[in-house]
Structure formats: structure tokens, C-alpha cells
C-alpha positions in Angstrom: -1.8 -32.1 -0.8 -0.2 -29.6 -3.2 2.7 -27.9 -1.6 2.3 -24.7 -3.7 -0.8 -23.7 -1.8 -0.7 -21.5 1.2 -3.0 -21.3 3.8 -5.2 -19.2 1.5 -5.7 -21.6 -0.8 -4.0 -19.7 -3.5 -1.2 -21.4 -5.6 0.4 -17.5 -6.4 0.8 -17.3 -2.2 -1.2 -13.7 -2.1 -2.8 -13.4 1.0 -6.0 -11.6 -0.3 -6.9 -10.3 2.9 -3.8 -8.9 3.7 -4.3 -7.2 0.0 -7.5 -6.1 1.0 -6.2 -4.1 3.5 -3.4 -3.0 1.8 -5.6 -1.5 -0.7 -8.3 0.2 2.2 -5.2 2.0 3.9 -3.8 2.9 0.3 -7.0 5.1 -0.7 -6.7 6.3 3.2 -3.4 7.1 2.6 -3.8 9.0 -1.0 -6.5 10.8 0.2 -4.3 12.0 3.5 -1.4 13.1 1.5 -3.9 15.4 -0.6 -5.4 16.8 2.4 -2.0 17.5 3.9 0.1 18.7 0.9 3.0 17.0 3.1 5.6 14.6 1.7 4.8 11.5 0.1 7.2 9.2 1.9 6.1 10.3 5.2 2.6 9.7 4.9 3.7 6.1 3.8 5.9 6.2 6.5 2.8 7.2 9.1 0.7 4.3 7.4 3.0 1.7 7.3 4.3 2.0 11.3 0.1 1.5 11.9 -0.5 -1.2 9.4 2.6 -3.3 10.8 -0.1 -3.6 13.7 -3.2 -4.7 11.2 -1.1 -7.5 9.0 -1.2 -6.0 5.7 1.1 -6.4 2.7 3.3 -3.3 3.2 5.0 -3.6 -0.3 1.7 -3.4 -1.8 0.3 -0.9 -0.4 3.7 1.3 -1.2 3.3 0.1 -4.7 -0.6 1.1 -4.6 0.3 4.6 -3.0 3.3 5.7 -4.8 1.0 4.7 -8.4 -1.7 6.6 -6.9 0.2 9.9 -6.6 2.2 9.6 -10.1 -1.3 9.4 -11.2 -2.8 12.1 -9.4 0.2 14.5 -9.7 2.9 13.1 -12.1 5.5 16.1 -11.3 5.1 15.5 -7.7 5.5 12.0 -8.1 8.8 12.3 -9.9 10.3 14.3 -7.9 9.9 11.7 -5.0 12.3 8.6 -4.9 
């Protein structure tokens, strides 16, 4: 057996159920931060502390977030670090 697959079968090691929910809490957590106006990083914050309970790829889903709001509201997004 080929040592570069994972358990998922996948020689790049992505997990892509762990992607998959990455992606769910993502749109969860776009849509939050519009509804509160809050901060950025806290939402994340809020989503991440649950999704270390669900398995998901954290890093991901900050990528996925953080791209979603430079999209939605490129000021806002600049102005976060």
C-alpha cells in the first residue's frame, strides 16, 4: 500500500468531510457576522471554540470566512488583521 494515502483515500491528505463542514459552518458564519454587524474575528472566534467539538478543518474554514467578507465588504475586510 501507498504510504501517501490517508485514511481518506486521498493522496493530497484533505479530509473532505472535515472540508465539508468547514465550508457548512463558514456560510453559517458569514451570514452571522452580517446579521450582527459585530467583529469579524469574534464571530470566528464563536465558530471555531464549537467546531473544535464537530472535527472540522479550522484553518479552512478561517480561510473561507475571512475571503467571504473581503468579498462581501472589502473595506471592512481590510481593516481586520
Amino acid at each position: 500500500m501507498n504510504r501517501n494515502f490517508r485514511n481518506n483515500g486521498r493522496r493530497d491528505g484533505v479530509d473532505p468531510i472535515t472540508r465539508a463542514r468547514a465550508r457548512r459552518r463558514a456560510l453559517q458564519a458569514v451570514y452571522a457576522w452580517q446579521m450582527s454587524g459585530g467583529e469579524v474575528g469574534a464571530v470566528i472566534e464563536q465558530f471555531a471554540h464549537e467546531q473544535a467539538h464537530e472535527i472540522a478543518d479550522l484553518e479552512y474554514f478561517d480561510d473561507l470566512v475571512r475571503a467571504g467578507v473581503a468579498w462581501w465588504n472589502p473595506q471592512h475586510a481590510s481593516l481586520q488583521t
